[in-house]
C-alpha positions as CSV (number, residue, x, y, z in Angstrom):
1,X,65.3,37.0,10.1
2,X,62.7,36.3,7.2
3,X,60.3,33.8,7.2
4,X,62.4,31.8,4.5
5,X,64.8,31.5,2.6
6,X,63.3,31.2,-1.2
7,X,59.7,32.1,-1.7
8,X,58.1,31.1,-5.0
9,X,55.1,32.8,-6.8
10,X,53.6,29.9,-9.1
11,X,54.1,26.2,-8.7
12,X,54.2,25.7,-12.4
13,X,57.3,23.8,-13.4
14,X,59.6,26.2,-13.7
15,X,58.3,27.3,-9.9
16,X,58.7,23.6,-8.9
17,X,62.1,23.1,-9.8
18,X,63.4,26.5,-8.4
19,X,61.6,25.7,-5.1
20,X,63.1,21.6,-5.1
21,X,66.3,22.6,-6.0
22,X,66.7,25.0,-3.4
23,X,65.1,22.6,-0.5
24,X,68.0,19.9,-1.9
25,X,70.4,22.6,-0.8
26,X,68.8,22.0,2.7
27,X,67.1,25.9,2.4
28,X,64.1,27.1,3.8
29,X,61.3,26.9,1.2
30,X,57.6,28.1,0.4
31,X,55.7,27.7,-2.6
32,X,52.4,30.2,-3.3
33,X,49.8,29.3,-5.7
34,X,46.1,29.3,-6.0
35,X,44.7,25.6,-4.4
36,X,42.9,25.0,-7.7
37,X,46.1,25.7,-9.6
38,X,48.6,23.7,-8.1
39,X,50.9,22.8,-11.0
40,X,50.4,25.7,-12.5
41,X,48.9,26.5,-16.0
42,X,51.0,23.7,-17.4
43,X,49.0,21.4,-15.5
44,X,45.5,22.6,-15.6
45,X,45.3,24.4,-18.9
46,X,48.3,24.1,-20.9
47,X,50.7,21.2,-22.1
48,X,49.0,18.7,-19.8
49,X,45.3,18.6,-20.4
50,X,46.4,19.8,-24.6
51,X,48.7,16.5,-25.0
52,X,46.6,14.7,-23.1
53,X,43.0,15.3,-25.2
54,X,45.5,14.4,-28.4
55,X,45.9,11.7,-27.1
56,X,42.2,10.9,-26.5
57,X,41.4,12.3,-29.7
58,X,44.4,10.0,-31.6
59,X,42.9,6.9,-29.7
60,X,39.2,7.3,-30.2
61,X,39.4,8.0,-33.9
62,X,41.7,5.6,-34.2
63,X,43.2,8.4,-37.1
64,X,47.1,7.0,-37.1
65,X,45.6,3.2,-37.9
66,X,44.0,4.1,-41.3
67,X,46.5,3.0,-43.6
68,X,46.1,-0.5,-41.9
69,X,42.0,-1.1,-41.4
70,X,41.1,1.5,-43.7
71,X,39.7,5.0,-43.7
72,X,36.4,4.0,-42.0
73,X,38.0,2.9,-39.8
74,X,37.1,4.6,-36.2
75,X,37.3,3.1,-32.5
76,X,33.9,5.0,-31.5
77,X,31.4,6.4,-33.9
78,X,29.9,9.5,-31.7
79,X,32.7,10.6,-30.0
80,X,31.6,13.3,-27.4
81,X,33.6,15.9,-25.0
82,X,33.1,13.8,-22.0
83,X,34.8,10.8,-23.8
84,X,37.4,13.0,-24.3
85,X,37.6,14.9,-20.8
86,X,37.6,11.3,-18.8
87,X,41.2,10.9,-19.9
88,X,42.4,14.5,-19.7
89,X,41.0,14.8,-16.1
90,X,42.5,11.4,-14.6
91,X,45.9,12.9,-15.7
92,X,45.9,16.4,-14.5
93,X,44.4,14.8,-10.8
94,X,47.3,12.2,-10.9
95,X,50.0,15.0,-12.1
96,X,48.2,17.2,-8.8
97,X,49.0,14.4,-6.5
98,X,52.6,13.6,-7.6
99,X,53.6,17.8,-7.0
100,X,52.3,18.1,-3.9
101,X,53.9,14.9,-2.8
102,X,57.3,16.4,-3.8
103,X,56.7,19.8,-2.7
104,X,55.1,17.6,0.5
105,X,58.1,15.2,0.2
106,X,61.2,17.8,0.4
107,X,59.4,19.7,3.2
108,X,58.4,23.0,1.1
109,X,55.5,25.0,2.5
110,X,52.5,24.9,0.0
111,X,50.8,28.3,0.8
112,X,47.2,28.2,-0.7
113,X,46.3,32.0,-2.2
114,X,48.2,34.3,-4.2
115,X,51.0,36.8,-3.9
116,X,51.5,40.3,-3.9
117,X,54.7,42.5,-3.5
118,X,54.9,44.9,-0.3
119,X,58.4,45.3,-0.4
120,X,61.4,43.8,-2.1
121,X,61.6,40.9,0.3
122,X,57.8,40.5,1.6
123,X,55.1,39.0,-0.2
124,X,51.3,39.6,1.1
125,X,49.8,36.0,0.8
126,X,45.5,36.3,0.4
127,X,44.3,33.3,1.0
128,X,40.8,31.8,-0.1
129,X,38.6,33.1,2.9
130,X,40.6,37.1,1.8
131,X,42.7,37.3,5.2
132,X,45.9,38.8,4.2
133,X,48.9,37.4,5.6
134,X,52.8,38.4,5.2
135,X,55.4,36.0,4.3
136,X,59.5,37.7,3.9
137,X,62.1,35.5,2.1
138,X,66.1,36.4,1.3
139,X,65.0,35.5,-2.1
140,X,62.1,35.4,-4.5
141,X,61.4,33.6,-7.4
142,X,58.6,34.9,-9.9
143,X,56.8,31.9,-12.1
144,X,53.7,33.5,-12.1
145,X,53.5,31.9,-16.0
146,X,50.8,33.3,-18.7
147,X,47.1,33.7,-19.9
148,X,45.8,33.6,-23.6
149,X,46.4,37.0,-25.1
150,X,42.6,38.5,-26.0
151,X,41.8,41.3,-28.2
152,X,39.9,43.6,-26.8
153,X,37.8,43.6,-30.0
154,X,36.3,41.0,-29.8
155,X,33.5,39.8,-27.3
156,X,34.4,36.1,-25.8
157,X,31.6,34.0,-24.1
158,X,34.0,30.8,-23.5
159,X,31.5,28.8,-25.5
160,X,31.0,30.2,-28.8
161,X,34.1,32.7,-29.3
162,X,36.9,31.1,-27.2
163,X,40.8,31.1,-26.2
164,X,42.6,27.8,-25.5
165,X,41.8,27.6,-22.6
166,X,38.2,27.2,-22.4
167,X,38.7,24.7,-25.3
168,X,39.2,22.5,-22.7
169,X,35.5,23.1,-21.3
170,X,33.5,22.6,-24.6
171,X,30.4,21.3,-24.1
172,X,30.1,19.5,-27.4
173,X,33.0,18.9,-30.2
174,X,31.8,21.4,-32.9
175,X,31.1,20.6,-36.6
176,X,32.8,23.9,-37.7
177,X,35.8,26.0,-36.4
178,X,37.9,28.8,-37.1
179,X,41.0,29.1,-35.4
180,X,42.5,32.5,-35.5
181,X,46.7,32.4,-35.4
182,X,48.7,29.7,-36.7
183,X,51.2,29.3,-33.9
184,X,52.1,26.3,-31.9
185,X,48.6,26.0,-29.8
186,X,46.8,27.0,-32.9
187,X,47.7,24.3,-35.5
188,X,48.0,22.1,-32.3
189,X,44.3,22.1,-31.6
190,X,43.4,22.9,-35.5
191,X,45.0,19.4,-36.1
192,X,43.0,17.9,-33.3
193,X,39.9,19.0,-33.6
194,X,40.2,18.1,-37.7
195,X,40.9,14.9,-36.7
196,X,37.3,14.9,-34.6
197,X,36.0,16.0,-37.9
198,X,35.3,19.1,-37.5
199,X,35.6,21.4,-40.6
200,X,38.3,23.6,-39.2
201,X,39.4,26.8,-40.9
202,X,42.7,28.5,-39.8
203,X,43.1,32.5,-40.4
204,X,46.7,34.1,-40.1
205,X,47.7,37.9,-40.8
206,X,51.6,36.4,-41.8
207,X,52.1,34.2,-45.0
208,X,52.7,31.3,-43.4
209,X,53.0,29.0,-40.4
210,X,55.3,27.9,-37.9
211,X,58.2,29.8,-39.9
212,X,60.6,28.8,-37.3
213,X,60.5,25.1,-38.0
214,X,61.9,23.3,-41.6
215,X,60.3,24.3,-44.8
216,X,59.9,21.0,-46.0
217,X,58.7,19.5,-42.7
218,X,55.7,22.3,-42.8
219,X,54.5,21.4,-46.3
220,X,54.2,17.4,-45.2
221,X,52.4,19.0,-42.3
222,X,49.9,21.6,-44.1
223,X,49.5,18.7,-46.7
224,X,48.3,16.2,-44.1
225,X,46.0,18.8,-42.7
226,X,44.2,19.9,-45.8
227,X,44.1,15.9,-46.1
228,X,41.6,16.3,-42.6
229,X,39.8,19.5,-44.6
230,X,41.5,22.1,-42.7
231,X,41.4,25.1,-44.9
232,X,44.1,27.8,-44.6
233,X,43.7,31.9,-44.9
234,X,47.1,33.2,-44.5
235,X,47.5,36.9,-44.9
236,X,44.1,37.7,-43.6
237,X,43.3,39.9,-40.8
238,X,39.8,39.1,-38.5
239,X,38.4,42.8,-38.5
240,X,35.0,41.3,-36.3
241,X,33.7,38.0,-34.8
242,X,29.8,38.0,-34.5
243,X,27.7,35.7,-32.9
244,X,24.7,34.7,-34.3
245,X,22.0,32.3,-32.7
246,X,22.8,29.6,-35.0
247,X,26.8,29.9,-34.7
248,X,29.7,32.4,-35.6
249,X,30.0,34.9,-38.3
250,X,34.2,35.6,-39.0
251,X,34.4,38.7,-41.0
252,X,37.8,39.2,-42.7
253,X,39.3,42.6,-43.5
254,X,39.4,41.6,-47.2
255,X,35.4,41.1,-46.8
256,X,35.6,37.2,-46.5
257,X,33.0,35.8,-44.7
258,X,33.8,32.1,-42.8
259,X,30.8,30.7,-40.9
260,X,31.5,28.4,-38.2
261,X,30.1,26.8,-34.8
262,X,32.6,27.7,-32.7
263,X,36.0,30.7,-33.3
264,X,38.7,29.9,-30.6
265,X,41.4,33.0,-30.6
266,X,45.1,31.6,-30.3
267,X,47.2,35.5,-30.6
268,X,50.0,34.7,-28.1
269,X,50.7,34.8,-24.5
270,X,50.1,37.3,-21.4
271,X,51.8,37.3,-18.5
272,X,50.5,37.0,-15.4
273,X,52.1,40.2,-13.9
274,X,49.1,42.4,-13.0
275,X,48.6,41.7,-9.3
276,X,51.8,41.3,-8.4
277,X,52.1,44.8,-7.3
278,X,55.7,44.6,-9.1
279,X,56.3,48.7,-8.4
280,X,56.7,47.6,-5.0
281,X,59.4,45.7,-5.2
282,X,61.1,47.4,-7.9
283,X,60.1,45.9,-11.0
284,X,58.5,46.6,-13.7
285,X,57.1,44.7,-17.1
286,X,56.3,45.2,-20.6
287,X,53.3,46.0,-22.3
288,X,53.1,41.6,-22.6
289,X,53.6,41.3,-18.9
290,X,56.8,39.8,-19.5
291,X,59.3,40.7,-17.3
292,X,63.5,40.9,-18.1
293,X,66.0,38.9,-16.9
294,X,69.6,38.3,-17.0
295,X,71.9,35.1,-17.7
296,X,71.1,34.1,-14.5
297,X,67.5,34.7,-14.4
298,X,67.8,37.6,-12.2
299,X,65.5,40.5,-12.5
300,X,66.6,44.2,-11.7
301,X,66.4,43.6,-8.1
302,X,69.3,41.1,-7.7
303,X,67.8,38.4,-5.1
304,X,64.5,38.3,-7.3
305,X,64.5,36.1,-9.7
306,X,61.3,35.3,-12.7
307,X,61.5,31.6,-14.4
308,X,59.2,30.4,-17.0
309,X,57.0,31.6,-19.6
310,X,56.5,35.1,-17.7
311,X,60.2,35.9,-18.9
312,X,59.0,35.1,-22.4
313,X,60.9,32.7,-25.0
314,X,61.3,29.8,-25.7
315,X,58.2,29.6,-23.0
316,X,58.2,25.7,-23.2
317,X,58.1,23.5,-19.5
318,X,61.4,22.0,-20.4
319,X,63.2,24.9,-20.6
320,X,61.1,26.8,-17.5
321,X,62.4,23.4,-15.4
322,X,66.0,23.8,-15.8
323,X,65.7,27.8,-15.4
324,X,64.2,27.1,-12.1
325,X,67.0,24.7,-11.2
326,X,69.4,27.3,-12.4
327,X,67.7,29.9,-10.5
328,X,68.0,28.5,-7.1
329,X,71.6,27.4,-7.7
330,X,72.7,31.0,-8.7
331,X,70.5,32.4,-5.9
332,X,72.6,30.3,-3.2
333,X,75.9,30.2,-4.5
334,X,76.0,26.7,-6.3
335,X,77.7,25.9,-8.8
336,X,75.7,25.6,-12.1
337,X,76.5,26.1,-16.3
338,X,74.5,27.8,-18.5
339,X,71.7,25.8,-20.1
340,X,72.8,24.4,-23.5
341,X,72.2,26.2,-26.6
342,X,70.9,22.4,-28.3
343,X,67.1,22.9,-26.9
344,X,64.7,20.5,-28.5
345,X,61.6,22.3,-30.1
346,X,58.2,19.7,-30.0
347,X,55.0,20.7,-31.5
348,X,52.3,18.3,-30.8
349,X,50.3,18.9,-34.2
350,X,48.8,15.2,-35.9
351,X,51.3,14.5,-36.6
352,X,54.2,15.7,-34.6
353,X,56.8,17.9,-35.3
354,X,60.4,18.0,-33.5
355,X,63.9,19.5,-34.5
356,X,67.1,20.7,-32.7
357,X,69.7,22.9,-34.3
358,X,69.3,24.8,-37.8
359,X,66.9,24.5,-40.2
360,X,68.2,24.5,-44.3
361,X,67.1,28.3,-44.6
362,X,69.3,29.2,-41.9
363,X,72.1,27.5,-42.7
364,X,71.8,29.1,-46.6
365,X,71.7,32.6,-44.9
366,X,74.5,32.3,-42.7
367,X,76.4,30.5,-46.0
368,X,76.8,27.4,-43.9
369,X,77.7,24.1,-46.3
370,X,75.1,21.0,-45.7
371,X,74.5,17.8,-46.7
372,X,71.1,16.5,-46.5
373,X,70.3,12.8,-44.9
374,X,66.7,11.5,-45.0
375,X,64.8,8.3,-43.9
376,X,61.2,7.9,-44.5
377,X,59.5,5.8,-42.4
378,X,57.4,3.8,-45.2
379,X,61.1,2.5,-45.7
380,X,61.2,0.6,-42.0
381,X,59.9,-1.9,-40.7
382,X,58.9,-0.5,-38.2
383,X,56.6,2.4,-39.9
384,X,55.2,-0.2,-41.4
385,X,54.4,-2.1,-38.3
386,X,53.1,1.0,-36.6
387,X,50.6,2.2,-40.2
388,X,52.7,5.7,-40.1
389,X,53.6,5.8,-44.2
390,X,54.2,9.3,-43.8
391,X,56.7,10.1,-41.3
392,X,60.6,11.1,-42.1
393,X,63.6,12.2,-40.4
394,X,65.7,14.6,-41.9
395,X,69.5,15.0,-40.8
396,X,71.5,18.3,-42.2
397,X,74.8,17.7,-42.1
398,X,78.8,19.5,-42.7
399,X,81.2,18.3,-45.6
400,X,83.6,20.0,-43.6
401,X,83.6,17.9,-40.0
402,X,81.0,15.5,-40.9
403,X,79.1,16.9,-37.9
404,X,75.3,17.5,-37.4
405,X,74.1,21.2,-37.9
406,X,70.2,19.8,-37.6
407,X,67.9,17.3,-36.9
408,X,64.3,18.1,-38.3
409,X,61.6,15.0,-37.6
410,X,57.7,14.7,-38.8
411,X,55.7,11.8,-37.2
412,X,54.7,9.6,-34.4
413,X,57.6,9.5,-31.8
414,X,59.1,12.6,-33.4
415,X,59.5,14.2,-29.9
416,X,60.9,11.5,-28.4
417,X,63.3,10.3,-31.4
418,X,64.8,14.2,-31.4
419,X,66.7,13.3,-28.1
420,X,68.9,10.9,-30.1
421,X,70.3,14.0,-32.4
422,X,70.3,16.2,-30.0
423,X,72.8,14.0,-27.7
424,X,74.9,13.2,-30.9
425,X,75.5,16.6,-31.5
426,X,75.5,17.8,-27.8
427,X,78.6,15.4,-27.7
428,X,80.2,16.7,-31.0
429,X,79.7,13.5,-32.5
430,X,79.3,12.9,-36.5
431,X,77.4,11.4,-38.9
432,X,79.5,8.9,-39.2
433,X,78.9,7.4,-35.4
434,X,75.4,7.0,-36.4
435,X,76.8,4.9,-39.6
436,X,79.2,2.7,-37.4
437,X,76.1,1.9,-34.6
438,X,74.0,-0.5,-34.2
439,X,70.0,0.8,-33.1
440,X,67.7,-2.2,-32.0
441,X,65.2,-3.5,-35.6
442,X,62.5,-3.1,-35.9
443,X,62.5,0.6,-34.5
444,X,61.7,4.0,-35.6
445,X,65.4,5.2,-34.3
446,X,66.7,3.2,-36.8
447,X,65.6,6.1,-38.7
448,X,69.0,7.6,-37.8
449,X,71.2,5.2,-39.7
450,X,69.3,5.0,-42.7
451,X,69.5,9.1,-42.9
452,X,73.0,9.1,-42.0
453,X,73.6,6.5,-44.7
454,X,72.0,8.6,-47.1
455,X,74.0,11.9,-46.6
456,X,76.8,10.2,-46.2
457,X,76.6,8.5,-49.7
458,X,76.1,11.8,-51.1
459,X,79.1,13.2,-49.6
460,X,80.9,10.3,-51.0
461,X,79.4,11.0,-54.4
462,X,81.1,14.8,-54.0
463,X,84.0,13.7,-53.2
464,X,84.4,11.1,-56.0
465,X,83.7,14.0,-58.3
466,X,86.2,16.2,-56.5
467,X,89.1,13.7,-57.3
């Protein structure tokens, strides 16, 4: 008989809910992790420590109440990486204690170390002091997560030339900075540490960034960014980063040449697949560590499963929670659907970005019909209340059914506001529901009505020309 029934590699959340889910089916559980990583990379490195410094770095500056008490205005004058550490390290020791107290609380076994495959069902566990013991499980659940993707090109000291997550370990916030990649944890920290004042630079082989998100969305953002001094090299390639005693030389392939304090690399993902000994157990991954998965999140062994960002996109902590939770229910026979297609996207740039659904360029190629609703938030009361002039919500909707195809936001509380669309159209709902109700005033959600207003009198306008 095997030690239990579900062993999990990674405590991460997508390895938290897979382990909790199957310990509410009254299973046998153990979790494996490193002691300092409990929580995973999401905790120590990732979206944790990241939100929280933007946080810091919103509140210290005091950035988003400028358009109220002026553009001098600034809550502390020398702001320095300890200011902005205190916070991030109170949350990520708070966020510790609450998962071991539900991994504590629903009687899962916290095994300290990390995991290697021997066979298909046995794990060896090494633990800190390097004795190697065995642990066997009916099932296994990989959520092993990711590290920063590095070039081998190029010669990192974690001080001077940098991923994201020594960014976190800065000993002072740097006057200068190139950021190399224009993803989501690129322009995340470019807008952050802009916002500190540094004079960041941003260099990206493609012609843009974040094409996945709403065209008109990423001009308000690359507007407001250049509006901080970020300057933007897109179709450049970095063919060498050299460090000089008195900071970093970026040498472009088209022979540009961008000084700076500080480079930090941001060039995607890695999974963490290289000690798991996968060959053991009959697995195998790609040349990004990823591993594949089907619907179910089963790998090619059936009773092992891999959750999170080691299975590759989206590679967000929402989505890695409820693949954990779906893992565990397929593993023991419980009932469960298939995750919804309507997955909120945030981006936690300054400021935010959030949509669900289709953007307009999507729509045009697939020669979908739409309407377009937008409220600005200079226009409620609440935006005004708040000092965010600059904010909008854009709603894309059908002639046809009146339904919502997308909901694209830009500003403060655009992550949470998102959830609003995405239920509406979750439910099959239409514009016309957000017409008829009532949101509380002053509030940014009334944003919703006022865009739904606004399509809808265009539709009407259509329709009167139509007749």
């Amino acid at each position: 008989m095997p030690d239990f029934d579900m062993l999990v590699i990674g405590s991460g959340p997508g390895g938290q809910k897979a382990a909790i889910a199957a310990a509410k089916l009254g299973r046998r559980v153990a979790v494996v992790d490193r002691p300092d990583m409990v929580g995973g990379v999401s905790i120590h490195t990732g979206t944790i420590p990241s939100k929280t410094l933007r946080e810091a770095v919103l509140y210290l500056t005091g950035l988003t109440q400028r358009d109220l008490y002026g553009q001098s205005y600034r809550l502390k004058e020398d702001i320095t990486v300890s200011d902005l550490t205190a916070r991030t390290q109170h949350v990520v020791g708070r966020e510790v204690d609450v998962i071991r107290s539900q991994l504590s609380r629903n009687h899962i076994a916290l095994h300290a170390g990390t995991g290697r495959f021997v066979d298909p069902h046995t794990v060896a566990l090494r633990e800190v002091t390097g004795h190697e013991r065995l642990l066997s499980a009916e099932n296994i659940v990989i959520a092993t997560g990711t590290r920063p993707a590095r070039p081998d090109s190029v010669e990192f000291d974690g001080r001077t030339i940098m991923d994201s997550d020594n960014v976190l370990a800065l000993e002072r916030v740097p006057r200068s900075m190139v950021i190399v990649g224009a993803g989501v944890i690129g322009m995340e920290y470019a807008s952050m540490f802009a916002a500190l004042g540094s004079k960041v630079t941003v260099v990206e082989k493609r012609p843009g960034m974040l094409d996945f998100c709403d065209v008109e969305i990423i001009e308000a953002l690359k507007y407001h960014l250049r509006d901080l001094a970020v300057t933007f090299r897109f179709g450049e390639t970095v063919a060498a980063v050299e460090r000089h005693p008195r900071g970093t030389l970026t040498i472009l392939e088209s022979g540009k040449k961008i000084p700076a304090d500080a480079v930090m690399y941001s060039a995607g993902r890695q999974g963490l697949t290289d000690e798991l000994d996968l060959d053991k157990a009959g697995l195998s991954a790609d040349r990004r560590g990823r591993i594949t998965v089907d619907e179910h999140y089963r790998t090619e062994v059936p009773h092992i499963y891999a959750v999170g960002d080691v299975i590759g996109f989206p590679a967000l902590a929402a989505t890695a929670m409820e693949q954990g939770r779906s893992a565990a229910y397929h593993a023991f026979g419980e009932p469960v659907g298939q995750m919804h297609h309507l997955q909120p996207i945030g981006i936690y740039t300054i400021p935010e970005i959030s949509f669900v659904g289709r953007t307009e360029d999507q729509l045009t190629e697939d020669s979908v019909p739409f309407e377009v609703g937008i409220s600005r938030y200079r226009e409620l009361a609440r935006g005004q209340i708040i000092g965010d002039s600059h904010g909008m919500l854009k709603l894309l909707v059908s002639p046809e059914d009146r339904t919502l195809l997308g909901v694209h936001c830009f500003g403060t509380g655009a992550t949470e506001l998102i959830h609003i669309g995405q239920t509406v159209m979750g439910c099959g709902g239409t514009v016309d529901y957000l017409v008829d109700a009532v949101f509380n005033y002053p509030t940014l959600a009334e944003s919703y009505k006022v865009a739904a207003l606004d399509a809808t009198n265009k539709l009407r306008q259509i329709d009167r020309i139509g007749d």
